[in-house]
C-alpha positions, 0 to 999 in steps of 0.5 A: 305624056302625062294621063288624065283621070276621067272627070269627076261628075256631081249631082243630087243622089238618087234612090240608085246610088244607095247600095254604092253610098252604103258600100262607101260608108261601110268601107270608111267605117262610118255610119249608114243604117238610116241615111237613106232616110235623108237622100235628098239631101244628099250629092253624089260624085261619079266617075265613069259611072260610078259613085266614087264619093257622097256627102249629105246633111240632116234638116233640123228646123233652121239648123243642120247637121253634116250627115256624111262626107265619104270619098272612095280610097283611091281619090282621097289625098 
């Protein structure tokens, strides 16, 4: 019998999530130092709790700018 993954939740970060979406960034090496800054913007995606993945975007005007798209290692693919 075939095993399913607990289910994948979204929803709009929050100050919370901002030491998990850190780590995440960290880890994939991308850039976190401000994007704190823009959280409101930003969604996250939790499994059994836990954040597992973000994405975020910077408002410029009418324009924006894809902030960051980061998923934990083990759920990329």
């Amino acid at each position: 019998m075939k095993r399913l993954a607990p289910a994948i939740e979204f929803s709009a970060a929050a100050t919370k999530d901002v030491p998990a979406i850190t780590a995440l960034l960290r880890q994939a090496s991308l850039p976190h130092g401000d994007f704190a800054d823009h959280l409101a913007h930003f969604l996250v995606a939790s499994q059994e709790g836990k954040v597992v993945g973000a994405i975020g975007f910077e408002r410029h005007g009418a324009d924006a700018l894809l902030r960051s798209l980061v998923v934990s290692p083990g759920l990329r693919g």
